[in-house]
C-alpha positions in Angstrom: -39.8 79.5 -63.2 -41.3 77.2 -65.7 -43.4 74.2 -64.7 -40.8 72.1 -67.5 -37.3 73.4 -65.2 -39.4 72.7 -61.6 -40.0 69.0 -62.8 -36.4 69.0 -64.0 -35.4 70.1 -60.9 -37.9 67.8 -58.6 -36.5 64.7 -61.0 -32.8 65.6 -60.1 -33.2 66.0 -56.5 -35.4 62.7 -56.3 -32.4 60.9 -57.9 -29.8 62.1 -55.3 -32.3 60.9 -52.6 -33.0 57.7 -54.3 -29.3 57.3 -55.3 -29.1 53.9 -53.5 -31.8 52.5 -55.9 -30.0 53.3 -59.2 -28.3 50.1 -58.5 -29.4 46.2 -58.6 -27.9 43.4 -58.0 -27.9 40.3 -61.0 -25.7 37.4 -60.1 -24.2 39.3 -57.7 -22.7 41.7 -60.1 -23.4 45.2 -60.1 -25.4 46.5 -63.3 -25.7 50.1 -63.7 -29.0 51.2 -64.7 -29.6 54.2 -65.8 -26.6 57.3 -65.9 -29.2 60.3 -65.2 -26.0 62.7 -66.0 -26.0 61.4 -69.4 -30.0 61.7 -70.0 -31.3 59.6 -73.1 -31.8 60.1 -76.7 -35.0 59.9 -78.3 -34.6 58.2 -81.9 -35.6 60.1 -85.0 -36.4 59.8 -88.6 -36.1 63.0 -90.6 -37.7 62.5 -94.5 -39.0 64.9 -96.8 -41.9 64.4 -99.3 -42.2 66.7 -102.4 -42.0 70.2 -100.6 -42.0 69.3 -97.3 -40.1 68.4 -94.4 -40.7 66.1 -91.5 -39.2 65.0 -88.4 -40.7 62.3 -86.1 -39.4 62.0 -83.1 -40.0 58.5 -80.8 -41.1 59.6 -77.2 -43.7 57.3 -75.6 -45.0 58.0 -72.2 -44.2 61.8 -72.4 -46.3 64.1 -70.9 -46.2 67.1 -73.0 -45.7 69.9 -70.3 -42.9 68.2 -69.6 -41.3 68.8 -73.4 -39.7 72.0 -74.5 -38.8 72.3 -78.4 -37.0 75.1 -80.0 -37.2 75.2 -83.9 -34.8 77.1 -85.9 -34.7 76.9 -89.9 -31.7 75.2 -89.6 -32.0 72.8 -86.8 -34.9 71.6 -83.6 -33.7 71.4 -80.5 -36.3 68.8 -78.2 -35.6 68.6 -74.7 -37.3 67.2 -71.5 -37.6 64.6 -69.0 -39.7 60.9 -69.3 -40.9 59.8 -66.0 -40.5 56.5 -64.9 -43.5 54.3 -65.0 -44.0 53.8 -60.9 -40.9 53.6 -58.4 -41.5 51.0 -56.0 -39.1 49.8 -53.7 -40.3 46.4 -53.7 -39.4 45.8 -57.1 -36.4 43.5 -58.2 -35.4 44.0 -62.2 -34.2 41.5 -63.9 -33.8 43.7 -66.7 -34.1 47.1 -67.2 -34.1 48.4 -70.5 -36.5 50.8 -70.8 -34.8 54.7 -70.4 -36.3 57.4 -68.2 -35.1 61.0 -67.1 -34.0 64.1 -68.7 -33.3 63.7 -72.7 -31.8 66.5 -75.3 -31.6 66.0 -79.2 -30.6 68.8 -81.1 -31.2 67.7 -84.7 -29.5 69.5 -87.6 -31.9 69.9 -90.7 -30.4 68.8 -94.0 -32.2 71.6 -96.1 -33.2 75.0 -94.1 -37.6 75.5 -93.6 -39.8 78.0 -93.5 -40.6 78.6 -90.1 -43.9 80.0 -90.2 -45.1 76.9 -91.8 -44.2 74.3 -89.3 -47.1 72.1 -87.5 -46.3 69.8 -84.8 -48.5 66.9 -83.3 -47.8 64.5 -80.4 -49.5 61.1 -82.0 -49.6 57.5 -80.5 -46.0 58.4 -78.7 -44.3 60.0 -81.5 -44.2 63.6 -81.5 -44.3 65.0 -85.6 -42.9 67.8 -86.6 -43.7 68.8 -90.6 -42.6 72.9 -92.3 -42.2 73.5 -95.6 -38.6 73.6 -97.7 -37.4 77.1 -97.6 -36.6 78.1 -101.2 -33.0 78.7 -102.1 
């Protein structure tokens, strides 16, 4: 087994043991923090300049081993899991915006690319992805 589906596995069994701390309390109103189930979704930009395409996808505090891309000349699939920054009990949000766990984007490509060209980079917490056009 991979060290990316161990970590996926440690992060889901840590959140059934920490269930009880999904949950804070604001006003006395229960906010729901983060749906693990649901995962997050990365933002992305797709452009192209002259011959080339590029996708750059937003993922700060990412460890890389902990990433898993699958490119396709017709669409990348990025998947994996962003840690959240400490887990003390002692804390008490007051808001928590800030997403963390497992994420999946598959994003469709609007013109096919040559797969043997692609280069990908992971540069001040964006992770850049650039092939050339295929030619119709």
């Amino acid at each position: 087994m991979d060290k990316f589906r161990k970590k996926l596995i440690k992060y889901n069994a840590d959140g059934i043991i920490l269930d009880s701390d999904q949950y804070h309390y604001f006003n006395n109103h229960k906010t729901f923090i983060c749906d693990e189930s649901l995962g997050w979704r990365p933002r992305v930009d797709v452009y192209e300049i002259k011959e080339d395409l590029y996708v750059v996808v937003d993922m700060p505090y990412i460890v890389s081993e902990n990433v898993e891309v699958v490119i396709n000349e017709d669409y990348i699939t990025i998947k994996g899991i962003r840690d959240q920054i400490g887990h003390d009990k002692k804390r008490h949000y007051y808001k928590m915006e800030i997403d963390f766990g497992p994420f999946e984007r598959v994003i469709n490509l609007p013109v096919k690319i040559e797969i043997a060209t692609v280069k990908q980079c992971y540069k001040k917490g964006f992770y850049i992805i650039a092939a050339k056009k295929a030619i119709s």
